[in-house]
VOFINU-272743 format. One record per residue: residue number from 1; residue in three letters; chain; x, z, y of N, C-alpha, C, O in turn. Coordinates in Angstrom, 1 decimal. Example, Ala and Ser with C-alpha at 12.3 -4.5 7.8 and 13.67 -1.06 7.14 Angstrom:
# VOFINU-272743
num=1	residu=ALA	chaine=A	n_c1=13.2	n_c3=7.8	n_c2=-5.7	ca_c1=12.3	ca_c3=7.8	ca_c2=-4.5	c_c1=13.2	c_c3=7.8	c_c2=-3.3	o_c1=14.2	o_c3=8.5	o_c2=-3.3
num=2	residu=SER	chaine=A	n_c1=12.8	n_c3=7.1	n_c2=-2.2	ca_c1=13.7	ca_c3=7.1	ca_c2=-1.1	c_c1=12.9	c_c3=7.9	c_c2=0.0	o_c1=13.4	o_c3=8.0	o_c2=1.1
***
This chain:
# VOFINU-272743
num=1	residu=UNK	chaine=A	n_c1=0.1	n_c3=7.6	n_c2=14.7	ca_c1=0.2	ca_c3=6.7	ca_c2=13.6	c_c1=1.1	c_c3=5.5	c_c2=14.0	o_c1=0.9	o_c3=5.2	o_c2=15.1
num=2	residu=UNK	chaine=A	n_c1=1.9	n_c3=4.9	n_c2=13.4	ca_c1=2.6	ca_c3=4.0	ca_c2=13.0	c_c1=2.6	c_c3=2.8	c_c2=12.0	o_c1=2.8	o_c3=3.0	o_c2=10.8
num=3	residu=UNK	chaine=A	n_c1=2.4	n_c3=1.3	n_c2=12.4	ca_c1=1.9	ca_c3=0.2	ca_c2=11.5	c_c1=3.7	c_c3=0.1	c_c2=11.2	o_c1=4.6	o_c3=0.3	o_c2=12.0
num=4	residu=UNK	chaine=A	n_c1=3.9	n_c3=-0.2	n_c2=9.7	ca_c1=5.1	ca_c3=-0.8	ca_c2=9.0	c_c1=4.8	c_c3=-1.9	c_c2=8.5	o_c1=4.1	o_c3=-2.4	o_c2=7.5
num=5	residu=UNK	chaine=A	n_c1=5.4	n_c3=-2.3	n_c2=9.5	ca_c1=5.6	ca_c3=-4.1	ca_c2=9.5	c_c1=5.9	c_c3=-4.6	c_c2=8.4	o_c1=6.6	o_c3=-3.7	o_c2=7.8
num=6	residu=UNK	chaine=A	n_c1=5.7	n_c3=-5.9	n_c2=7.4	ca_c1=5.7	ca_c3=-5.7	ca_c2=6.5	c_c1=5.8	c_c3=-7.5	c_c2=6.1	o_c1=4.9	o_c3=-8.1	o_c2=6.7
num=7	residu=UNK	chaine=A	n_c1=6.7	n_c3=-8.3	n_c2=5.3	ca_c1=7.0	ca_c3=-9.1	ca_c2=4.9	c_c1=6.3	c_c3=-9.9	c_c2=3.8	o_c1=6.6	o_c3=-11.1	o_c2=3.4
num=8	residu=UNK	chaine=A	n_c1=5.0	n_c3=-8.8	n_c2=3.2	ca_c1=4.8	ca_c3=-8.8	ca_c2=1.9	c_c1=5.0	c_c3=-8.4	c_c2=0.6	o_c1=4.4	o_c3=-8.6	o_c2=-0.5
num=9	residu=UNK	chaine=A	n_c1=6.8	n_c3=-7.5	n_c2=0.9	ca_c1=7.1	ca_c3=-7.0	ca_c2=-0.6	c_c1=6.4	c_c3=-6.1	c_c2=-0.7	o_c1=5.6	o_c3=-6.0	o_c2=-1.6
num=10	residu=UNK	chaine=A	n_c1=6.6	n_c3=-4.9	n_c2=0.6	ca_c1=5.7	ca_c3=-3.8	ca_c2=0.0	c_c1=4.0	c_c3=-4.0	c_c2=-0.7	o_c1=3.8	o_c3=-3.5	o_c2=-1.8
num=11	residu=UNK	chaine=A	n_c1=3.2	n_c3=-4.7	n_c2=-0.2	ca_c1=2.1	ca_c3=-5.5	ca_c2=-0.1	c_c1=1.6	c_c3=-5.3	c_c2=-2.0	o_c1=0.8	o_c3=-4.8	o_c2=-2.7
num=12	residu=UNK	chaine=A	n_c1=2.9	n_c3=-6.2	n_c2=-2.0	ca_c1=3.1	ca_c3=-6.9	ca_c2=-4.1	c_c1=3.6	c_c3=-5.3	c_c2=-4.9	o_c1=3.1	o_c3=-4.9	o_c2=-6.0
num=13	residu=UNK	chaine=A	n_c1=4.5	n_c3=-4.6	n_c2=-4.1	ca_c1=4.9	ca_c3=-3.3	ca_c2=-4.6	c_c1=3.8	c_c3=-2.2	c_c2=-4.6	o_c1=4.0	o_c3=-1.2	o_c2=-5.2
num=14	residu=UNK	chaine=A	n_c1=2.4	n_c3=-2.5	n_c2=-3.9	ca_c1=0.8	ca_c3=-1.6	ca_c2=-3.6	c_c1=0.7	c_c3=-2.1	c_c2=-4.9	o_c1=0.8	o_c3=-1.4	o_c2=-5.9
num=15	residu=UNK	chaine=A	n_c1=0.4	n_c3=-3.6	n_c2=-4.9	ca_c1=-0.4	ca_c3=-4.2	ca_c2=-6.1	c_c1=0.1	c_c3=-3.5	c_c2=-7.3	o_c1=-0.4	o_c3=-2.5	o_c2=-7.8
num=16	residu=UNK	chaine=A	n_c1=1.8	n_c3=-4.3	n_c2=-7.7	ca_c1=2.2	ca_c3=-3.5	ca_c2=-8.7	c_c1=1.7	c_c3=-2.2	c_c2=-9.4	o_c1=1.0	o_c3=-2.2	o_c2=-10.4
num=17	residu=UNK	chaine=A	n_c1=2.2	n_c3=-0.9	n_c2=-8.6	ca_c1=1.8	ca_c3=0.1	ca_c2=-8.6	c_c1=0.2	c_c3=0.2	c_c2=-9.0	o_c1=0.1	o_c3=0.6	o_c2=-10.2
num=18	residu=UNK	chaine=A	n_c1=-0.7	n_c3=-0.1	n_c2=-8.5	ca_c1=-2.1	ca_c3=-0.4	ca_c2=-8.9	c_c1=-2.5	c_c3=-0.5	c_c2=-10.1	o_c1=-3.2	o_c3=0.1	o_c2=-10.8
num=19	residu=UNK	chaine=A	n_c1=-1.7	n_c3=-1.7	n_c2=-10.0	ca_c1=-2.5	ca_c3=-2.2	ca_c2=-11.7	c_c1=-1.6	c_c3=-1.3	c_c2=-12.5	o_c1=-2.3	o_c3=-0.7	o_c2=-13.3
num=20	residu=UNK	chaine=A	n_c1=-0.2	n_c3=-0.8	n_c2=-12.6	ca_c1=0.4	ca_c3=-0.3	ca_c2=-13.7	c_c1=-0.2	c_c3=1.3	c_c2=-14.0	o_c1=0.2	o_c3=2.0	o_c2=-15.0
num=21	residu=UNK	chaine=A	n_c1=-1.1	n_c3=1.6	n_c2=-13.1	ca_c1=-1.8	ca_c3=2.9	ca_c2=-12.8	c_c1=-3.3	c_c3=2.5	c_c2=-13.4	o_c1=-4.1	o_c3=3.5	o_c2=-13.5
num=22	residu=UNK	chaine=A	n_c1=-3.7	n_c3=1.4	n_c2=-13.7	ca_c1=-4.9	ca_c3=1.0	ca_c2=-14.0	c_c1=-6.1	c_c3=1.1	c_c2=-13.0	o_c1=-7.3	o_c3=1.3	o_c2=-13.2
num=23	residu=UNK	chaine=A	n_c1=-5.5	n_c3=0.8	n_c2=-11.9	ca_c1=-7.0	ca_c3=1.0	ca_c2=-10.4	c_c1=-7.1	c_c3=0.0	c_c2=-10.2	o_c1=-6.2	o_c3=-0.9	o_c2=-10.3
num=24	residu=UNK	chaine=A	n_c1=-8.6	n_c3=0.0	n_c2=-9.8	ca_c1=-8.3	ca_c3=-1.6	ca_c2=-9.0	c_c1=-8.4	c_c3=-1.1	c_c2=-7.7	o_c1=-7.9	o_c3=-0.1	o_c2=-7.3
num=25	residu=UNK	chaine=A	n_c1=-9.1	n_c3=-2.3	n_c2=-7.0	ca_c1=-8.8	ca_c3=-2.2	ca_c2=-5.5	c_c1=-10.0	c_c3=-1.4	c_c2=-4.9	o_c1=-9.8	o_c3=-0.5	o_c2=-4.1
num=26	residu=UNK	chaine=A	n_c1=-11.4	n_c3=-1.7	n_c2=-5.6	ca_c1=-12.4	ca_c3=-0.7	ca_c2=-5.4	c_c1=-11.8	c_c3=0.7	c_c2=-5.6	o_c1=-11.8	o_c3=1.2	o_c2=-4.5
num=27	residu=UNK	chaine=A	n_c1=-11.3	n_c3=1.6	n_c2=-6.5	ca_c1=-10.6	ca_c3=2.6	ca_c2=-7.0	c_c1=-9.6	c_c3=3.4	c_c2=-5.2	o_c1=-9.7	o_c3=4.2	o_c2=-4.3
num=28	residu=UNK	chaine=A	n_c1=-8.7	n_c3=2.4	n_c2=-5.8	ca_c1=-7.8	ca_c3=2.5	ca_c2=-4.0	c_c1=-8.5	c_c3=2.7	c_c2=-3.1	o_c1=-8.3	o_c3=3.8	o_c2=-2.6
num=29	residu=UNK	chaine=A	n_c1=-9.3	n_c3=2.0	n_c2=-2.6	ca_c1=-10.3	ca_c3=2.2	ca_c2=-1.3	c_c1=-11.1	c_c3=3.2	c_c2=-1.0	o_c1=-11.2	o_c3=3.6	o_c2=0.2
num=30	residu=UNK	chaine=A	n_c1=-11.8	n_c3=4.0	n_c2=-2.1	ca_c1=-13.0	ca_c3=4.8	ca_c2=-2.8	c_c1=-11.9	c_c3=6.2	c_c2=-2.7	o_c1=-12.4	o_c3=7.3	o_c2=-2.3
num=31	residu=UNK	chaine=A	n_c1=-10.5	n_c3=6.0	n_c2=-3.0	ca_c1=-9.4	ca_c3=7.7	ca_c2=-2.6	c_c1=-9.4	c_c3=7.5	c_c2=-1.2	o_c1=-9.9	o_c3=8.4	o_c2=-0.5
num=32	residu=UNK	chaine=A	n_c1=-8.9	n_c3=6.4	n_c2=-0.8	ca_c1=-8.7	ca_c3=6.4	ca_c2=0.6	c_c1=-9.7	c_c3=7.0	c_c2=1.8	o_c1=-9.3	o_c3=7.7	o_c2=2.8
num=33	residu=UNK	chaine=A	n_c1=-11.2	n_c3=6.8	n_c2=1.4	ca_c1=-12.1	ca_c3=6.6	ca_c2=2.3	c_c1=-12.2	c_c3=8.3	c_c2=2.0	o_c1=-12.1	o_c3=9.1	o_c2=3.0
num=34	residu=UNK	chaine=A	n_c1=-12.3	n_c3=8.7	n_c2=0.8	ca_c1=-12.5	ca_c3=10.6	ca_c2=0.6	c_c1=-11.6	c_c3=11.0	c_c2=0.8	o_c1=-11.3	o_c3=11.9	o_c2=0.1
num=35	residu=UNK	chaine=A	n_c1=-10.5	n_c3=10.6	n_c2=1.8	ca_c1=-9.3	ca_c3=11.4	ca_c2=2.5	c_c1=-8.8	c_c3=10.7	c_c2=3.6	o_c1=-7.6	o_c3=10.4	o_c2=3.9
num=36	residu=UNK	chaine=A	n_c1=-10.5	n_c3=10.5	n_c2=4.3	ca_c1=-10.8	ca_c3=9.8	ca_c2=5.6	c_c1=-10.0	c_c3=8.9	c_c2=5.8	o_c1=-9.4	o_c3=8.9	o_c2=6.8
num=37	residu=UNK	chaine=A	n_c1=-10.0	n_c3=8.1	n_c2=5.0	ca_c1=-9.3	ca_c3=6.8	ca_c2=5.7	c_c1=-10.3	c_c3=5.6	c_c2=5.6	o_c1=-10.4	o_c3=5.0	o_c2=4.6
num=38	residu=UNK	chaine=A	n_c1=-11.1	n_c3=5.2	n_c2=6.6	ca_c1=-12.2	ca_c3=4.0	ca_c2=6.7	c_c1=-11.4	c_c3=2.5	c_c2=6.9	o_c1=-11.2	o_c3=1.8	o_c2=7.9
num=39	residu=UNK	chaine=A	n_c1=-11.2	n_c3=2.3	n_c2=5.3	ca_c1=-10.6	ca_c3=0.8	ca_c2=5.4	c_c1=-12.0	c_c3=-0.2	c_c2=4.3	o_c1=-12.8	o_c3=0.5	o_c2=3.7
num=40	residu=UNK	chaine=A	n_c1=-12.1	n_c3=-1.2	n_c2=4.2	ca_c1=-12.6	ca_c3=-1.9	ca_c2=3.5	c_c1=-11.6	c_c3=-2.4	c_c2=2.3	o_c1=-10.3	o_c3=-2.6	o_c2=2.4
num=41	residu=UNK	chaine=A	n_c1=-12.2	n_c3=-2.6	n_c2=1.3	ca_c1=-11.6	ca_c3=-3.3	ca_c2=0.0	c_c1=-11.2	c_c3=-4.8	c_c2=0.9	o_c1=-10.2	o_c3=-5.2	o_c2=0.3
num=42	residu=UNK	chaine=A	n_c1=-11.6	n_c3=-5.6	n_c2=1.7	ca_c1=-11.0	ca_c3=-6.7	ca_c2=2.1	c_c1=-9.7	c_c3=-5.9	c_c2=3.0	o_c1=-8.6	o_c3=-6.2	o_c2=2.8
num=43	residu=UNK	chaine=A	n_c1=-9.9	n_c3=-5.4	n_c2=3.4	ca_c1=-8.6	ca_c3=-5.4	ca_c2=4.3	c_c1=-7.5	c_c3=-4.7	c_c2=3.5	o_c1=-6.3	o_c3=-4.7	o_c2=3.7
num=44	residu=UNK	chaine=A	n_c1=-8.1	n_c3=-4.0	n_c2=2.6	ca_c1=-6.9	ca_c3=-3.3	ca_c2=1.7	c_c1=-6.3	c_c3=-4.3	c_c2=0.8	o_c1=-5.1	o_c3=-4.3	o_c2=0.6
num=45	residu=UNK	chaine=A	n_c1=-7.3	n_c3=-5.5	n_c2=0.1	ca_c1=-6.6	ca_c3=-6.8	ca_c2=-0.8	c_c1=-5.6	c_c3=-7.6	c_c2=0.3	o_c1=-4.6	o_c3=-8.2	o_c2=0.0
num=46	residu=UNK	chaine=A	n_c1=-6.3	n_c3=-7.4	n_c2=1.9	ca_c1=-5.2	ca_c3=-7.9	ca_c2=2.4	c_c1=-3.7	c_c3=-7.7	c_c2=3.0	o_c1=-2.9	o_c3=-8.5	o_c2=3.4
num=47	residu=UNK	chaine=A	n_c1=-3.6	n_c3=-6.0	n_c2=2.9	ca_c1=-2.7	ca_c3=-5.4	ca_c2=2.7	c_c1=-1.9	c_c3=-5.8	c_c2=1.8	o_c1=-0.7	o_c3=-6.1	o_c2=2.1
num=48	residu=UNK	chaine=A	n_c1=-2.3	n_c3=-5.8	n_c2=0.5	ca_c1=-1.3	ca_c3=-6.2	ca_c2=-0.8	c_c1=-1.4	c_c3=-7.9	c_c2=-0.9	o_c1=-1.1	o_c3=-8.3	o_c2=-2.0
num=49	residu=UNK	chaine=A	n_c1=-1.5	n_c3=-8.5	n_c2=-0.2	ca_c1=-0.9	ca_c3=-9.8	ca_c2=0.2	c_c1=-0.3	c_c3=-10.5	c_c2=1.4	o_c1=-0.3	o_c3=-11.6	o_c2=1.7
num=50	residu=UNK	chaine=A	n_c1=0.2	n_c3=-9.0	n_c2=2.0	ca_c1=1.1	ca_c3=-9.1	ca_c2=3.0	c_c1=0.6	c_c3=-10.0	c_c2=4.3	o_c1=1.2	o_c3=-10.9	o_c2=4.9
num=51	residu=UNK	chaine=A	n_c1=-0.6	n_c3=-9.6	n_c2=4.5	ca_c1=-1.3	ca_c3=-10.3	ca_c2=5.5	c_c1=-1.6	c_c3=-9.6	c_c2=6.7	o_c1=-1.7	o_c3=-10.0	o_c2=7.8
num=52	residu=UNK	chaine=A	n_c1=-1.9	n_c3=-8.4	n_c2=6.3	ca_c1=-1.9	ca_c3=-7.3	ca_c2=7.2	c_c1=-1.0	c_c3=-5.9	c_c2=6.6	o_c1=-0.8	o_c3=-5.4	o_c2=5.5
num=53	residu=UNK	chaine=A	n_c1=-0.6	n_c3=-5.4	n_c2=8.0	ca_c1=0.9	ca_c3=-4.2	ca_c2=7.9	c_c1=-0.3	c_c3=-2.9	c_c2=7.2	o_c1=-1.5	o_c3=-2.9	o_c2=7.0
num=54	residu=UNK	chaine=A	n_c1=0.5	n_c3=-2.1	n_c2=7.0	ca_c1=-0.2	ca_c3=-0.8	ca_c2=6.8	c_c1=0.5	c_c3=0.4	c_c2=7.5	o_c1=1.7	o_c3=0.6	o_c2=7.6
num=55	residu=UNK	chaine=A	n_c1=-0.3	n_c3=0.9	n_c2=7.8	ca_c1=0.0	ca_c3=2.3	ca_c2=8.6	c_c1=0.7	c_c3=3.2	c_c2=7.6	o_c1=0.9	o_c3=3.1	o_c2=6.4
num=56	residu=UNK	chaine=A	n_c1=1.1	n_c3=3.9	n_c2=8.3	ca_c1=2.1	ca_c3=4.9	ca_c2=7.7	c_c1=1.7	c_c3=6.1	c_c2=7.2	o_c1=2.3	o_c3=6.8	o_c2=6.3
num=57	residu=UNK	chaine=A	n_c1=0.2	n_c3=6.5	n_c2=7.7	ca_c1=-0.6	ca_c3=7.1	ca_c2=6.9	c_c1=-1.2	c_c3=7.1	c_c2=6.0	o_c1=-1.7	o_c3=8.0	o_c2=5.3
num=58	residu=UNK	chaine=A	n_c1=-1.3	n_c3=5.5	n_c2=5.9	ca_c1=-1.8	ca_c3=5.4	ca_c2=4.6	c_c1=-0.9	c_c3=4.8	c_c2=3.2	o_c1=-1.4	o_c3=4.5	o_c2=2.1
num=59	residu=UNK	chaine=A	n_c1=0.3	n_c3=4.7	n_c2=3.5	ca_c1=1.6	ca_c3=5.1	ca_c2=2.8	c_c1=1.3	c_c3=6.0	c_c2=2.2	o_c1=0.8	o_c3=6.0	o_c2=1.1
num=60	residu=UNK	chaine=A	n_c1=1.6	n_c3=7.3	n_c2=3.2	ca_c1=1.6	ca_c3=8.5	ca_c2=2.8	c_c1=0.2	c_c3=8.5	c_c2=1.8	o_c1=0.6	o_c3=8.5	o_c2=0.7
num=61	residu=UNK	chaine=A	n_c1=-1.0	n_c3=8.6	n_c2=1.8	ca_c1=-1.9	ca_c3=8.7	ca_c2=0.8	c_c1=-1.6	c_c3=8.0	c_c2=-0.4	o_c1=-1.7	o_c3=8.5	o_c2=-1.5
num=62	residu=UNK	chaine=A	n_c1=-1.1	n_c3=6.8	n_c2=-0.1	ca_c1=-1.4	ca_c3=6.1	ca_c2=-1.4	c_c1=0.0	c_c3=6.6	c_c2=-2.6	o_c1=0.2	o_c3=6.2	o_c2=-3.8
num=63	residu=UNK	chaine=A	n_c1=0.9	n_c3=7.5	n_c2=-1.9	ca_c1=1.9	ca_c3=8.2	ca_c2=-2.3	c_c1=1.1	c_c3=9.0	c_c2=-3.4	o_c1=0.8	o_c3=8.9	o_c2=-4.6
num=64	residu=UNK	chaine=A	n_c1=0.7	n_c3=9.9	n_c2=-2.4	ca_c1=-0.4	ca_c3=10.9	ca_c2=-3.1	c_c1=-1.2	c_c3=10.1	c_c2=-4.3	o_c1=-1.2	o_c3=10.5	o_c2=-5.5
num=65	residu=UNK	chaine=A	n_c1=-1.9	n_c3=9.2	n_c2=-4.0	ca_c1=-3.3	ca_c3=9.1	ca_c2=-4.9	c_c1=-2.5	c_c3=8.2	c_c2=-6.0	o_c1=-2.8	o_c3=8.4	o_c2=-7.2
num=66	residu=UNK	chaine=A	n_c1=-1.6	n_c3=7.5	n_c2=-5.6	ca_c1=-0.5	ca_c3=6.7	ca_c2=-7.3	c_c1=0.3	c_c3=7.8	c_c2=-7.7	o_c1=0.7	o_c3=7.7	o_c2=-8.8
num=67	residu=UNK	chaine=A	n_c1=0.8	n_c3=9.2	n_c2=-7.0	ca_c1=1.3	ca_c3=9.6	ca_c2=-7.4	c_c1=3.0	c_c3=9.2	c_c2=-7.8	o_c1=3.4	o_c3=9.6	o_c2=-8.9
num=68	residu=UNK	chaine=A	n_c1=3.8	n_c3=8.5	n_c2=-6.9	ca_c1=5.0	ca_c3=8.0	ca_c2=-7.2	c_c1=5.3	c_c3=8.6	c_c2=-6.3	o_c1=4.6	o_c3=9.5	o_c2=-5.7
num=69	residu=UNK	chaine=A	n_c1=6.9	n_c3=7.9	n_c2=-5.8	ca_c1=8.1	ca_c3=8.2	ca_c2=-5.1	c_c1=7.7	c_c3=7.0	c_c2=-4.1	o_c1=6.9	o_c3=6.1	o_c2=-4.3
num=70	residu=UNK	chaine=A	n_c1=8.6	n_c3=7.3	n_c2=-2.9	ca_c1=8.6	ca_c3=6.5	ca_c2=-1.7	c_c1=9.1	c_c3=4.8	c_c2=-2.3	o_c1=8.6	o_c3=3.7	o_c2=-2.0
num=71	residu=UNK	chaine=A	n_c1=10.1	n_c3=5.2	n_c2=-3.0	ca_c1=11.1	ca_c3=4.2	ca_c2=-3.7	c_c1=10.5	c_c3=2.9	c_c2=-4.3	o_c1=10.9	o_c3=1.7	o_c2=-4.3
num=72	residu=UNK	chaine=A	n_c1=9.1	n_c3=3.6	n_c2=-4.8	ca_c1=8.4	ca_c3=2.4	ca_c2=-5.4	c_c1=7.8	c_c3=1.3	c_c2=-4.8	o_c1=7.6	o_c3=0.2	o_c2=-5.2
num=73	residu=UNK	chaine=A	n_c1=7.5	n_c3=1.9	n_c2=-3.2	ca_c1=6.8	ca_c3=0.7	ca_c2=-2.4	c_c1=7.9	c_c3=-0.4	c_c2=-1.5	o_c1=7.7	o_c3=-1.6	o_c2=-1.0
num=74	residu=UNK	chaine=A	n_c1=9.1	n_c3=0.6	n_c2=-1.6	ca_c1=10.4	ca_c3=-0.5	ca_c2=-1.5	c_c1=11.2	c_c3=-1.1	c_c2=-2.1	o_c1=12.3	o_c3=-1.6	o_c2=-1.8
num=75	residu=UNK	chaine=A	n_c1=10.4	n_c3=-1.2	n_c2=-3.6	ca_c1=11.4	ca_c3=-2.1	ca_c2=-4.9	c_c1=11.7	c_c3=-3.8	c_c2=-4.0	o_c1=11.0	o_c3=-4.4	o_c2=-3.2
num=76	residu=UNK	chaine=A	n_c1=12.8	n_c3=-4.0	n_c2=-4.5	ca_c1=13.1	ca_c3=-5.4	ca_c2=-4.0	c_c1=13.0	c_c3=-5.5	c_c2=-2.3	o_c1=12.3	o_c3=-6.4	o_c2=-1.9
num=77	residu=UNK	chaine=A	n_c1=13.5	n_c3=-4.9	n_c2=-1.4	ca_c1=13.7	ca_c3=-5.1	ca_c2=-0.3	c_c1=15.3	c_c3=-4.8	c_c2=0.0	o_c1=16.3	o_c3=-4.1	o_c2=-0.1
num=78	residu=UNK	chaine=A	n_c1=14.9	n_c3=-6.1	n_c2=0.6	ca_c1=16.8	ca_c3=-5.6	ca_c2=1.2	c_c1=17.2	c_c3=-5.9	c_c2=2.6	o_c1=16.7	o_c3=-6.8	o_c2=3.2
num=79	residu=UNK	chaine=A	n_c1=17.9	n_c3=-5.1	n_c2=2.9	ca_c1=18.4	ca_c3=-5.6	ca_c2=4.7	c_c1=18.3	c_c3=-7.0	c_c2=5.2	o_c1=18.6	o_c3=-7.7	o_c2=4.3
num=80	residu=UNK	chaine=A	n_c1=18.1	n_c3=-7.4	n_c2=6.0	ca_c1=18.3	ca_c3=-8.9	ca_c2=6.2	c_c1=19.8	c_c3=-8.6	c_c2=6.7	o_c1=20.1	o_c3=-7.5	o_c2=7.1
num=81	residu=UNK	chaine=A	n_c1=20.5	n_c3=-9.5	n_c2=6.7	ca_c1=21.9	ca_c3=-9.4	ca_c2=7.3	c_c1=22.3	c_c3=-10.9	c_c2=8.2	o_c1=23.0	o_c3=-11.8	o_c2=7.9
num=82	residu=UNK	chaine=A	n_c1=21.6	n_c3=-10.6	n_c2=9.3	ca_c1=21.9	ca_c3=-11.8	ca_c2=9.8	c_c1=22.9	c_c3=-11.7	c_c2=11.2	o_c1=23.3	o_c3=-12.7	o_c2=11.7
***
């Protein structure tokens, strides 16, 4: 597994997705945990406020369980170009 470091857009791009799917956070956690993923609803709210990174496996699920494209959890990200 692999943590993707994370700035906070993807974070707001979980939330988004979320609510436009009508889950809350209980909902998210409750798929996660029945496809072994043991996170708490605190560490997952702090996921979607960019406080803590998320693994890459659990990308991949929450792909699955919102059912979108990769694309959605990188709306609004752009290269830094420094």
């Amino acid at each position: 597994m692999q943590k993707i470091l994370q700035k906070g857009t993807i974070g707001r791009n979980i939330q988004r997705i979320r609510k436009e799917k009508g889950m809350t956070q209980e909902d998210v956690v409750r798929e996660l945990q029945l496809h072994g993923r043991g996170i708490s609803i605190a560490h997952f709210g702090h996921i979607e406020q960019g406080r803590k990174n998320i693994w890459d496996v659990d990308l991949v699920l929450l792909k699955q369980i919102f059912k979108v494209e990769y694309e959605e959890f990188f709306v609004g990200i752009t290269p830094d170009r420094t």
